[in-house]
N, C-alpha and C positions, 0 to 999 in steps of 0.2 A: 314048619308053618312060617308064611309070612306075615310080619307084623307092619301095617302102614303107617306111620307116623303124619297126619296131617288138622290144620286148625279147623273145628270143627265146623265152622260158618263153607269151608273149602273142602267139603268132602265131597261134593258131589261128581266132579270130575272122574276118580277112581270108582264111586259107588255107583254110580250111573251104565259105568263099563260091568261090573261085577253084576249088573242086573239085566243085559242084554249080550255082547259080545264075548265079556270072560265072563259068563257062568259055571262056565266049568272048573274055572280057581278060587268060587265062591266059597268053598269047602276049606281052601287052603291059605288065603288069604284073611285076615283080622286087621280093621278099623281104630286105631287109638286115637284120641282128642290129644293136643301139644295141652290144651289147657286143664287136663283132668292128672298128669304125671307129677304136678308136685305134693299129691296125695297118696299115691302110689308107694309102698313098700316094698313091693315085689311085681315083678315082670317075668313071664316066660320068656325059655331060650327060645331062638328061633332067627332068622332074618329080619332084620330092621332096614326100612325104605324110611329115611327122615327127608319126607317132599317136603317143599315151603320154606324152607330154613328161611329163603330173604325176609319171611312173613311174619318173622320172629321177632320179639322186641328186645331189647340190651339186651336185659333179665331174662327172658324165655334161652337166648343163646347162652348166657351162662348156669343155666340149668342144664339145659341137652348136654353141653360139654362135660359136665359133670356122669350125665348119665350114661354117654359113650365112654367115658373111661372107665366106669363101673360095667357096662357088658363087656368091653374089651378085657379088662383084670376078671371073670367067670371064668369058671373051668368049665363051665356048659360050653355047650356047640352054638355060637351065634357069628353072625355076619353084619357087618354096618356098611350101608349101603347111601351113600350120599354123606360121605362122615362129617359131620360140623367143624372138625378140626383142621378139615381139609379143603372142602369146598369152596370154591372162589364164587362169591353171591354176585351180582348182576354191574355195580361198579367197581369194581375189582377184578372183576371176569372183562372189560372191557378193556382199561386198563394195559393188564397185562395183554392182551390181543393186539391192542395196536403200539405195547413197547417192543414185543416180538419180529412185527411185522406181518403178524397176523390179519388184521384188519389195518383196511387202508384208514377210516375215519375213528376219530379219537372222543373221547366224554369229558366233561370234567362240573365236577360241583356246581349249584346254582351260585353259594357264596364263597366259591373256591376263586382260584385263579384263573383267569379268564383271557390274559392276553394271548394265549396260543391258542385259543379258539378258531375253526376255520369253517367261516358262516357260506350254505345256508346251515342253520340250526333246526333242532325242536327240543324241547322241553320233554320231559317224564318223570313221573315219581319213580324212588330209585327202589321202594319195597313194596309196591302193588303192583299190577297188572291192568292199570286203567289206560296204556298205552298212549300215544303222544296228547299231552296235552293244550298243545298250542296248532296253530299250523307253523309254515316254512317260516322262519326269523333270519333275516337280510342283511342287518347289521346291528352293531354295540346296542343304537339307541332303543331299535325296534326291541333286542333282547332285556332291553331296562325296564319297556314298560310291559312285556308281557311277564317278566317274572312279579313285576308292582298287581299286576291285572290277576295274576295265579295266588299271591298271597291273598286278596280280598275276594276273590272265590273258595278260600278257606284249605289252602296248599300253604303246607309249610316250607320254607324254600332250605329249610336243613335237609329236607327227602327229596329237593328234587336233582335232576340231572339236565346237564346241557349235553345234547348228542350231537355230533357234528351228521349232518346229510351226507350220502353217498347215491350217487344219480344213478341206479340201474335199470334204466326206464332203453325195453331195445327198440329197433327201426322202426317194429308197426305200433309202438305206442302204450305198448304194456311191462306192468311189473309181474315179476316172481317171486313169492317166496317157496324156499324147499324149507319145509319141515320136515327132519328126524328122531323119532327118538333113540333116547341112549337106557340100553337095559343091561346092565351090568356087564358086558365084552362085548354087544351085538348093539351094533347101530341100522336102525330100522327104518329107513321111510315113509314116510305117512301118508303123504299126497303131494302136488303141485297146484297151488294156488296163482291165478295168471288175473290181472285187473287193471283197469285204467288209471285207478288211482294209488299214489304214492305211497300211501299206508293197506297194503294188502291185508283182507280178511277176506274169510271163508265167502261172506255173506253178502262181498263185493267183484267175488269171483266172476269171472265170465266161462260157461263151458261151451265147446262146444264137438264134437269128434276128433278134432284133428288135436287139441288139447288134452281131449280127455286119454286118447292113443300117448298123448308127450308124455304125462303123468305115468301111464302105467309104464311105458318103458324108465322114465325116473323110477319107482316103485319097484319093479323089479331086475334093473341093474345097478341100484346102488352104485351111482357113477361117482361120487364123493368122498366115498367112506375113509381111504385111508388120510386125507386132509381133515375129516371129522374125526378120525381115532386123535390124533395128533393134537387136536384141539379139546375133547375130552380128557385127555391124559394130563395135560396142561391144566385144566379145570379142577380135576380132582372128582369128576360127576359120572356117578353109574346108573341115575337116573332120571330120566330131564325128556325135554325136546328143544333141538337144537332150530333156530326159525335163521334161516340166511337164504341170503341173494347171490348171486355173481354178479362180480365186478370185473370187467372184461374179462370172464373166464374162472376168475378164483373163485373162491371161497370169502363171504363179507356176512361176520357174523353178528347179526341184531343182539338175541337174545340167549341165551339157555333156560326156560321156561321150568323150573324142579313141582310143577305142581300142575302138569299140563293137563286139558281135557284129553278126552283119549278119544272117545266119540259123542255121538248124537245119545242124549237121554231115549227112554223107551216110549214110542210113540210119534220121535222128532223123525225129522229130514231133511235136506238138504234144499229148503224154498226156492232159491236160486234153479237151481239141478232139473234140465228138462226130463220129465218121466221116461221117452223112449230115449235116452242115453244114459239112463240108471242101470240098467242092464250090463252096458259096457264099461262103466264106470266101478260094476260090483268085483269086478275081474283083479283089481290094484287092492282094494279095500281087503276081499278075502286073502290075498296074501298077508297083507300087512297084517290084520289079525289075527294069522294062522303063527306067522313070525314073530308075532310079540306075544303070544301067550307060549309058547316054549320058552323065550325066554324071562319068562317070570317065573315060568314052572322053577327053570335052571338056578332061580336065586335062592328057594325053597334051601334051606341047612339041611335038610332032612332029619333033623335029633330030635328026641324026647324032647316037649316043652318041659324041662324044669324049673322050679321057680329058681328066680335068680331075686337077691335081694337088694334092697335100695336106699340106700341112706344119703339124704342130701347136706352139706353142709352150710351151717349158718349165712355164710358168704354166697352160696348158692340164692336165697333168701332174699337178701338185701336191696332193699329198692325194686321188687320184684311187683310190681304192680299189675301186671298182664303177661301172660306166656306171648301173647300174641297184636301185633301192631295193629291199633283203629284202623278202619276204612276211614280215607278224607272222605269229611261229612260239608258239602260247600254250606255256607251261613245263611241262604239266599233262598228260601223257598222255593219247593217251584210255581205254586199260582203265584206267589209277586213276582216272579221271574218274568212269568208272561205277560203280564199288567203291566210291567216296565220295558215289554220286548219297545216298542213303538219310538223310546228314548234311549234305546240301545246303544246306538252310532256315538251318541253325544255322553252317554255314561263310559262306554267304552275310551274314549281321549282322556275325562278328565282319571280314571284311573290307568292309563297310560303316562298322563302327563303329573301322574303323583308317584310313580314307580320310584326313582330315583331314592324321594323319599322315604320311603317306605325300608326300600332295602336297607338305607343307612341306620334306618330304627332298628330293624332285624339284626344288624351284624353289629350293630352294637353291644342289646342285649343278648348277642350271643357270646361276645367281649366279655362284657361281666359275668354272665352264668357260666363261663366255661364251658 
């Protein structure tokens, strides 16, 4: 059996697949909430996927740590799959990528050090998935007042991250991202995402045959993989999706996504996606589903679920306030949002032109709180 570890506000991703594309591992697969485990006494054996780790708060990570060394010491048959011990979360995983030589563009803290920044920039929370937060930032000062501007949109600037921009924008004007996933030894292709704008999604795509033909030959020749193996192994991740670009020709890796959608909920589709190139399009998609449902089958222990038992200790406890990290909630309504759209231009300076401030409030009380 396998067992999915994920926050239960973010299940939909995996449940959504188990409800249309993997039905067939609906039998084989089981759903755990991170926030229902520190009531738990006993767990069956079986294969553990701990997705979302970065979603975790202190206390939710030194629980799971706890609970991975307590499957790992079972004499049951179980497997951990994205181990907490090991995985390298989203600014760590960067990090190391551009100390390697891995990635040419580098991260570093909002209230970290900042002189070897190499702007343009963007902003991102470093434990959600709400993706750039700013547009392009040009230099120091611009970077002052949009981090001033993200704190009073209700962004703590301890979660956020500075990313350095990487141009991989080709001749006729468009970006790529390749998304892969990584399913425990098999790294799998997803699709090819091609758009005119900087930050690619699905849903900014442009298709059109001679694209959708590029994608499937991405799709199915895995032209990547062994610079993905390499970078996986490096991570410590057996299950993710991997979202990169090339950068004249390499490998430029954005993200490792531990909590990715897999597809369209039941009923959705692709709005973008002209109807008579759905057809040609189905050609990349049935692979990739046929290739990632083996290997999930493949992660399956095959043992008797026996119970294994669970004892957490005091320290596990301690300041344990939430398994799982709030969603930033901005302070700002949204009807007065739009009731104040009209004075936007002139709200936006003077909270650009209080940044400065701001941050020194921030990093002070972060002085004294430790």
């Amino acid at each position: 059996m396998i067992h999915f570890l994920v926050p239960r506000n973010q299940e939909f991703g995996i449940r959504d697949y188990l409800a249309l594309d993997g039905l067939g591992l609906s039998g084989r697969m089981s759903l755990w909430h991170y926030e229902d485990l520190a009531t738990r006494r006993s767990l069956p054996a079986g294969s553990y996927i701990f997705s979302a780790l970065d979603q975790l708060s202190a206390g939710g990570m030194r629980l799971v740590l706890e609970l991975e060394e307590q499957l790992r010491r079972s004499t049951s048959l179980v497997r951990i799959v994205n181990s907490p011990s090991r995985t390298l979360l989203r600014f760590p995983l960067l990090e190391k990528l551009h100390q390697t030589g891995l990635n040419r563009h580098g991260a570093a803290r909002a209230l970290g050090n900042l002189s070897g920044v190499r702007f343009p920039v963007f902003l991102r929370e470093q434990h959600h998935h709400t993706g750039p937060i700013s547009p392009l930032i040009h230099s120091p000062g611009e970077l002052t007042g949009e981090l001033g501007r993200a704190i009073v949109r209700g962004f703590d600037p301890l979660d956020l991250l500075v990313i350095e921009y990487a141009e991989t924008m080709d001749p006729d004007g468009f970006y790529r991202r390749y998304p892969a996933f990584v399913v425990g030894s098999e790294i799998i292709p997803r699709g090819l995402n091609r758009s005119r704008h900087w930050m690619v999604k699905l849903d900014r795509s442009e298709f059109t045959e001679a694209s959708i033909l590029e994608e499937r030959a991405y799709v199915l020749n895995n032209p990547h993989e062994q610079e993905l193996r390499r970078i996986v192994e490096l991570a410590g991740i057996e299950y993710g999706r991997i979202d990169y670009a090339l950068l004249n020709g390499a490998v430029e890796i954005w993200e490792i996504n531990l909590n990715p959608t897999i597809g369209p909920a039941p009923g959705e589709r692709v709005s973008n996606l002209p109807v008579a190139l759905a057809p040609l399009r189905r050609v990349a998609m049935d692979h990739f589903y046929s290739r990632l449902h083996s290997a999930l089958e493949a992660l399956d222990s095959g043992g008797p679920e026996e119970p294994i038992a669970i004892s957490y200790s005091a320290k596990a406890f301690r300041g344990l306030e939430g398994m799982v990290r709030p969603k930033t909630l901005p302070w700002l309504p949204a009807g007065l949002a739009m009731l104040l759209r009209p004075v936007k231009p002139l709200l936006n300076r003077i909270v650009r032109a209080s940044g400065p401030f701001l941050l020194r409030v921030r990093r002070a009380v972060r002085r004294i709180t430790g």
